[in-house]
Structure formats: C-alpha cells, structure tokens
N, C-alpha and C positions, 0 to 999 in steps of 0.2 A: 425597484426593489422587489425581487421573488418573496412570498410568504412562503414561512419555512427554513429558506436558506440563509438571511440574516440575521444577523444578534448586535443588536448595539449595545456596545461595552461598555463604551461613554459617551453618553445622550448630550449633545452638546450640535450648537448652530453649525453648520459650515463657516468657518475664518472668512468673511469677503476680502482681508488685509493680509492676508496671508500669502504664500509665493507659488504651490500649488498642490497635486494633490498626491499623495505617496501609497503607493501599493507595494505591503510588505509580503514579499510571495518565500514563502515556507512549506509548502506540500503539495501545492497545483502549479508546480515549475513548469509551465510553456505557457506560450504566447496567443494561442488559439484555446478553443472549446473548453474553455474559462468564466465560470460565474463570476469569479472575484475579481476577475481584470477586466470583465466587462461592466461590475459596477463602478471601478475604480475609473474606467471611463467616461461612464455615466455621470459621474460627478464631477470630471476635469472637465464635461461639455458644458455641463448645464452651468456651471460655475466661471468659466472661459479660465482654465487652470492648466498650467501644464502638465504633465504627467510623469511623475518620477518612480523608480521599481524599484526597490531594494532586495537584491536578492543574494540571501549570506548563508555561508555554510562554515559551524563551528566546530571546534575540535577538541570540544570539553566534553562531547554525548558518551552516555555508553554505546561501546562496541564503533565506536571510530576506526575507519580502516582503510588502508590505500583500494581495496576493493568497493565499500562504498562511495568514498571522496572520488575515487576515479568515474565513478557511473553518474554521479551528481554531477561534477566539473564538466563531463560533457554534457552534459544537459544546458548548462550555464553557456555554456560555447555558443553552444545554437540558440540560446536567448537571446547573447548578445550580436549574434547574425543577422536574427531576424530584427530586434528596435534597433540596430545602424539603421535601418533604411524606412526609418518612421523619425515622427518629432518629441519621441519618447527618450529618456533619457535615463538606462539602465546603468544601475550601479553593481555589481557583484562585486561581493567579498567572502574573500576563503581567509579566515581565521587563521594566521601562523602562530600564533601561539595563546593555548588556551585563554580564554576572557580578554584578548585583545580588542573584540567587537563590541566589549561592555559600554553600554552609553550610546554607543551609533542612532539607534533609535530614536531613542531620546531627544538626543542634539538633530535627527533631520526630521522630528515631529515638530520641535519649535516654529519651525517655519511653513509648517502642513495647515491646509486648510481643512483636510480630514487624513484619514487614517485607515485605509482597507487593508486587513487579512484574510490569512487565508483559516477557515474553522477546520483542523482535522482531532479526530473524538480521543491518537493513541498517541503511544510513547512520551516524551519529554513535551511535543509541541501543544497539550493544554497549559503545560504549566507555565511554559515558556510566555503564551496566551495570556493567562493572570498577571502571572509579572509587568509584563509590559504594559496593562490594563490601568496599573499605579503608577507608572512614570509618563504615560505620555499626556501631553496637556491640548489634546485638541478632541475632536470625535472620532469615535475608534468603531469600525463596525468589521465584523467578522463574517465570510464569505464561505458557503459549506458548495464545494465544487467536486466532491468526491464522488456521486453516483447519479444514478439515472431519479432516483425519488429522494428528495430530501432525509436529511438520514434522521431529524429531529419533528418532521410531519407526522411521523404517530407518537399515538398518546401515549405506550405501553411497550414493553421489551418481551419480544417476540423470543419462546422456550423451544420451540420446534419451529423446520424448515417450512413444513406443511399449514400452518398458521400464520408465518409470514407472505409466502408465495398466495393465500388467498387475499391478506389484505392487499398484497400487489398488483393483485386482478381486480381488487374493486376500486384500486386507486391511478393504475398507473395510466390510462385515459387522462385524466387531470395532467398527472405531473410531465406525461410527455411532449403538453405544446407550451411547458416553460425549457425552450432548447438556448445554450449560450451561443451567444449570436460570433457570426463571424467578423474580426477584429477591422475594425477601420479605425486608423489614427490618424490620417491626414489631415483634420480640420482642429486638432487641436495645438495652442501656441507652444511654442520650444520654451525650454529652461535656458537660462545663462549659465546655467551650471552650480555647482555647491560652493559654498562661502570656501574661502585657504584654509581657513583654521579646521575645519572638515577633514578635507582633503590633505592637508598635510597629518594631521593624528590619524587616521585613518585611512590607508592607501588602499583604494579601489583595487583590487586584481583586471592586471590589464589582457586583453582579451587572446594578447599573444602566449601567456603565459594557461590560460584555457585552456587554446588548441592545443598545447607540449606541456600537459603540467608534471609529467617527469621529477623535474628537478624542484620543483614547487613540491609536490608530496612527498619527496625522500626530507626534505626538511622541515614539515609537520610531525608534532607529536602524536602523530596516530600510533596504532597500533600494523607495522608493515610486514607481520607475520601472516598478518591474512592479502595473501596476494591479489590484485586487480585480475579480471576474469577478460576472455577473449570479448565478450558480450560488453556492447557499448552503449550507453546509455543517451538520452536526449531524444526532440522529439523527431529528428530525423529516421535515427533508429528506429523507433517506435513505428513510427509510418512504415516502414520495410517491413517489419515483425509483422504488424497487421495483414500488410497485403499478401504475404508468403502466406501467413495462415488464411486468408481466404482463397487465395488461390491453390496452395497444397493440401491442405489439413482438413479446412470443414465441410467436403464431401465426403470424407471418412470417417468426422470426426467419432461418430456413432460407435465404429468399431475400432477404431484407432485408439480413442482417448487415453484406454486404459495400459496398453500396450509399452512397456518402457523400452523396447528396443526401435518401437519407431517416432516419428517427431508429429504424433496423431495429435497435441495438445499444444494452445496459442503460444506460450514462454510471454503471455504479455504481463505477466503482473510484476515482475520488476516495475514496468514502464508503470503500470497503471500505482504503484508502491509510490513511486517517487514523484506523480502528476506528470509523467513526461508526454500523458495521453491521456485524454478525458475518455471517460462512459460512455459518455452518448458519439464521438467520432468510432469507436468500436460496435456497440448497437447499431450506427446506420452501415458501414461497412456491410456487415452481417445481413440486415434487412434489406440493405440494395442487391445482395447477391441473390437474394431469396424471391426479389420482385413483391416486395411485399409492404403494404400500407395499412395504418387503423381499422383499417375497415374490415379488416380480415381478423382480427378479434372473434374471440365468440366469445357470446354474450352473459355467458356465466363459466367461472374459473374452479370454483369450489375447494383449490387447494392442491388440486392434480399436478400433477409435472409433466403431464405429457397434453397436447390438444389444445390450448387455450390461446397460446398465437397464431395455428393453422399455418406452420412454416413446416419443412421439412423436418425428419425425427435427429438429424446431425443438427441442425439448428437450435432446435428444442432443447438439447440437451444442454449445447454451449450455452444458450443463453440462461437455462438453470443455472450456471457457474455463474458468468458475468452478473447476474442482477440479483436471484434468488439468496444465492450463499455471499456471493460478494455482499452485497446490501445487507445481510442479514447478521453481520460481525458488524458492522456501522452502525446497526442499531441496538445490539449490545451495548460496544463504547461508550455511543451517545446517551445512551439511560439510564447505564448501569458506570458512570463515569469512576467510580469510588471502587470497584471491587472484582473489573469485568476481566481483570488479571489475577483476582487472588484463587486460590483452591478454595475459600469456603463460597465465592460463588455456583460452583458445579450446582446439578438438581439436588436435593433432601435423599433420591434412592441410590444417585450414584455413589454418594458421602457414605450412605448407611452401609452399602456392599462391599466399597473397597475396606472401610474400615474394619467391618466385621472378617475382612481375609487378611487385614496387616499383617497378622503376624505369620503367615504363610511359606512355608519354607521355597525358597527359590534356588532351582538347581543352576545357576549360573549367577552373578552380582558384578557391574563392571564399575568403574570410577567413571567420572567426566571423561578423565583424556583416553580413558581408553576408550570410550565410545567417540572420542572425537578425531584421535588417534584410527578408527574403524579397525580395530584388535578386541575384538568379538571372538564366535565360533562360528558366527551365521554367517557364511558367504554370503545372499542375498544383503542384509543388512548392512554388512560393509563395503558391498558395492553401493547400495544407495548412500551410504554415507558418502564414500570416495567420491560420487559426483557431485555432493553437495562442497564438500572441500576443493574438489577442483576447477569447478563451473558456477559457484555462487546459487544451487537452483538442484531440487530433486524433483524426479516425475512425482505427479498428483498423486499417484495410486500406491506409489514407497512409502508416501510423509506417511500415511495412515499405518503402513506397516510396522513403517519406523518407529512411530510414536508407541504404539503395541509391546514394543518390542522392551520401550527401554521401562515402561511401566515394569514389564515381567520382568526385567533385570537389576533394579535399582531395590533399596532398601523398602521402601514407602513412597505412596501417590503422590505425595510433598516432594520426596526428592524426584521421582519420577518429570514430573513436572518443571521445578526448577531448569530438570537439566533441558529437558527440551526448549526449553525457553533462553537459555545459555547456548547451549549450541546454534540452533539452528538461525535467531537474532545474529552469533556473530557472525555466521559464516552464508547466509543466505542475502543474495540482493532484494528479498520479496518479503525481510524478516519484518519485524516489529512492528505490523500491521494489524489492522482488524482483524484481517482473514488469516494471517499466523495464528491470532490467538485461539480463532474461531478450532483450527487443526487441534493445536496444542490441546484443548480443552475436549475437543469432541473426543479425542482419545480416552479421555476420562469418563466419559458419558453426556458432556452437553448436548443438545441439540439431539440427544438419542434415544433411546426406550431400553427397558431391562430385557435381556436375551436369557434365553435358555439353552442348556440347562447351567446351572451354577457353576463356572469354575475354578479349580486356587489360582489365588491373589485377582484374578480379576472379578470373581461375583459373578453376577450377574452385568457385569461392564464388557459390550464387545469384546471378541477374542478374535483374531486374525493371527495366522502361521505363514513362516516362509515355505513351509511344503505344500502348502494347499495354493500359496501364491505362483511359487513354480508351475505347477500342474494346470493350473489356470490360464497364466499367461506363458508369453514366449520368450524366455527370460535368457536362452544362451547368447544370441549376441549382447546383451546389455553385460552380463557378467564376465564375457569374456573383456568388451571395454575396459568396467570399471573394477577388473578383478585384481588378486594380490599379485606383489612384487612390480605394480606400476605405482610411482609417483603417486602423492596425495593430492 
C-alpha cells in the first residue's frame, strides 16, 4: 500500500471465506501502469484470491453521449483483450437503460473478500464513491492512480502554478520511486465464475458487442446528437498517440505547441481523461527520449518552469503541462472537494473585478446555442468552436481564447461560466476533468494575477483578442479547415 494513494472507506479484515477479490475500475480504465489494479493484485496474491474486474459504464450521467460511450467502449474492448489471456476474470457492463446496473455492486461485493476503486477527486465519480461506501459489506479501499505525485500527499490547495511546481521540486524525488509496477497475473487462481442469479439479472456485455458497438449505442438513452469522433479511445490508441507524439511533436514541441494549424501538442488527454494511459507511462516515454535519469535534477527548483529537470527546453515545457498544471487541477478537486466547481471559489480579487464590471455594457451577448451552434461574429472563435463540435477536442491555445471570449459575450461571470462548462463537458472528450475545470476557472482569474490596465467587464481579469491571436499565430490553414458553410 503507497502512502498517499490509499483511502480506506471501510476498515474492515480481508473475508478469508470469501470467493475473491473485486476491483471496481471507474477512471483508471487499463490494464497496465495502474495503482489500483496493482493493489487489487496485491491482495488477490497475498490472500490466494482470484481476481475479478468490474468495469461499467452507465447511462444516467450528465452529458451521456454516443461520443463519449464510443471512446469508453473501446477502451473496454481492449480491457477485455488484454484479461482473455490472464486468469482474471473481466466483467464489463454497458448500462441499457438508465439504473439497470443498480445493485451490481452490491450483489458482487457480497462475496468479495475486499473491495479496490478506483479515487478520482471530479464529476459524478466522488459521489458515486460515497454511495457505494454504504451498501458494500466487505473492505472497501480506494486507489488514487491519476498522476505522477499523489494528488492528496500535500497538505494544502495550491493558488498558483509557481507554488505548486515548487512543492513538486521538493517532493517529486520521493514520489517518483513509488512507480505501478508492471501487471503480472499468472500465479493467481481462476474464478468459476459468477453465481446465475448475477448473471442472468445483470447480462455482462459481451466482448463482441465491444468491438461493433454500433447497434448497442443507437439503442442507449444517450444523448446521439453529439456524434462519436474519428478519434478512438483505449489503451491501444493511446500507445499510438503517445508514440506519434514523441516521435513527431516533441522536438518541436517548443515552437509548435501553440500553433493550431499544426499537430505541435500530444491530443493525449482524452486518453489520460478516461485512464486509458497512466502518467508515469507518458513521463517515461518523454524521459527515455531525452536519455535522461534522477540524477540529472538540479538540486534546487525554487518554482521556475524552465531548468529544474536539465532536459531539453521542448521537454521542459511538455512536461509543465503533464505534471505541473495537470497535477495541479488534482489538487484543487482533492482539497477543495465541496466548491472547486463553484464561482465563489475563484480568488477574493478576481470576484472583486469582475463584479465591480457586471454591469458593463457588452457590444455583442450570445445564448448557449448560439455559441454552441458557433454563430458568433468572430471567425476565429467559431472555428475553434467548429472543431470542438466536430473532433471532440480544441487546440490548447483556443480553450483560453475561447473561454475569454464567452466571458465578454454573456450577461455575467455566473453565466459566463456555466456555459463553458455546458458546452464544452458535452462536447469535448477531455471534458469534465480536473484540468477542464482548471481552463474554465483560469478564464476567470484562478491560478492568475491582476493585469493591467483595467478593462470593461473583464477588470483587471486577463483579456486576450482574436486579433492579437491572428497576428501572433498562423491561423489561415486552421480557419480555412474549420471555417463557415463546413459541417459542424
């Protein structure tokens, strides 16, 4: 057991009488570089248990859609690829009709000797967490397999990037030689399988229906106005994503990243959204390109962004993303669990600035659909929309425009916010994450300082323009793409 990454929910003995041991995987979906399925191992060994997976996907959430269920389902596919050819015995269930899967849990905890989850800090799966905390009757311990540093190891909710990025210099020596270890299932005993009464209430999704789930999601109550994207989810994907980007992307990355007409940035957070790829398999990618070991640290970090792992400056930079900011929305969630979604969390000066400009006359005001619609005035902006509608996914350097954008066109920072949190949750595969909300929020001023000089309606809160964006970057192939009169 890592210190740090476990939470026991309910402190109770290991079952010795029990049948074996169930890992409920809900957010670190694969079978490798897994905290939570390698304690869920740990405990089928040491107990001589076999090892059962329950992995479900329901169709009650907000923002259900043949676009996410599709990038999920394949992820599932290739779960159950990989335990065919182990003594692991994978269950997946895809929900046909809302609250079908009610009880499942329940009814395959009874016979659990424990009970491993998976910890993630956003959306519906803390609560999902609790709930199940009160029906299951055996030991329940929860597994945090999201990033490189445990996301509950400090004591305190980091307000700036530059204050998190030093504690991660004074910590991340420690937390880098607890790595998940690589999966070995062969010495553990097979299941006989689940009791009829199970399995007939409850019909497992069989693995055929996975691969071609087609006709399986047209007769889900989702929501099939948000179309499934070319982009495929699982950890096979994933593996491809990565290597492309270390072999195309991050010798550029530096001058690339920002660039939306060229493909200079990973597209891994889908994967890394859905667990279809751990942290630390991206981290060592990166670092084996780089030739690079602990040792090459320097010895004090002070909070800098650039110098402190002695890697190349495209390195450096990616790896700001991946740990620095990624990590640093994980540790919001995790601290700030009650409020790291509402507006009155922002800082005391962003709350003071935008309020004192509410009532600010705004030469443009659009509705939802019309921003979701991307029927604006701003050609930029609705091309970044238009690829967010078409591809599941806007370049890094848009969302911040974007978000700008609708601040200055909506009534107030409340609605401001809402919407970007409506839009871009339904329509992005990378939505309802830490690191959404980290965007969503810094728009408003999180994570940022008061600028000058004062604007209207924004304050003293960043201001970014699409004219200054044009002129900056190299924006006619992306606009010609994702320009009007193409498809949404």
């Amino acid at each position: 057991m890592i210190p740090h990454r476990t939470r026991i929910l309910i402190d109770r003995p290991v079952r010795q009488d029990a049948d074996y041991v169930l890992y409920w995987m809900t957010s670190a979906r694969r079978t490798r570089s897994n905290f939570a399925l390698d304690r869920a191992v740990e405990l089928a060994r040491e107990h001589r248990k076999p090892l059962v997976v329950l992995e479900g996907l329901r169709t009650g959430y907000r923002w259900a859609s043949d676009r996410l269920h599709q990038f999920v389902i394949d992820g599932m596919a290739d779960n159950a690829r990989a335990f065919a050819a182990t003594p692991v015995t994978y269950l997946p269930f895809v929900e046909r009709s809302a609250g079908a899967g009610k009880g499942l849990l329940k009814a395959l905890s009874r016979r659990a000797s424990a009970v491993v989850a998976d910890d993630y800090p956003a959306f519906f799966l803390p609560r999902m967490l609790t709930a199940a905390s009160t029906q299951i009757d055996a030991r329940l311990e929860a597994v945090d397999a999201n990033g490189i540093v445990p996301m509950r190891a400090a004591s305190k909710c980091f307000l700036t990037a530059s204050s998190f990025r030093a504690y991660l210099q004074t910590s991340f020596r420690e937390h880098i030689q607890n790595r998940p270890a690589e999966p070995r299932f062969d010495d553990l005993p097979r299941f006989a399988g689940v009791s009829r009464d199970i399995a007939e209430r409850w019909r497992f999704t069989p693995v055929a229906e996975l691969e071609s789930p087609a006709r399986l999601l047209s007769s889900l109550p989702i929501d099939h106005g948000i179309s499934k994207t070319a982009a495929r989810g699982g950890g096979n994907a994933a593996a491809r994503a990565l290597q492309t980007f270390i072999n195309d992307a991050l010798p550029q990355y530096g001058d690339d990243r920002n660039q939306p007409s060229t493909r200079g940035t990973s597209r891994l957070s889908p994967y890394l959204h859905f667990g279809h790829i751990g942290a630390h398999d991206v981290f060592t990618a990166v670092m084996n390109a780089e030739k690079w070991t602990t040792r090459k640290l320097a010895a004090k970090g002070g909070g800098k962004r650039e110098g402190w792992w002695n890697v190349s400056p495209n390195a450096e930079g990616f790896l700001d993303q991946l740990i620095t900011w990624r990590e640093l929305g994980f540790n919001m969630c995790a601290q700030r669990p009650n409020d790291f979604d509402r507006y009155a969390s922002l800082p005391d000066w962003a709350r003071a600035t935008l309020d004192k400009h509410r009532r600010d006359a705004r030469a443009y005001r659009y509705s939802k659909s019309e921003f979701e619609n991307a029927d604006t005035h701003d050609p930029v902006w609705n091309a970044a929309q238009r690829e967010l509608t078409r591809e599941g996914w806007m370049h890094n350097y848009l969302r911040m425009l974007w978000g700008k954008k609708i601040l200055e066109w909506t009534a107030s920072p409340e609605e401001a916010l809402e919407t970007m949190i409506e839009i871009m949750n339904r329509h992005a595969l990378d939505g309802r994450d830490p690191n959404s909300y980290t965007g969503y929020f810094w728009t408003l001023g999180r994570y940022d300082r008061p600028w000058a000089p004062e604007r209207p309606i924004f304050g003293s809160v960043r201001y970014m323009s699409s004219d200054s964006t044009v002129k900056k970057l190299r924006m006619k192939p992306y606009l010609e793409k994702y320009g009007p009169g193409l498809p949404l």
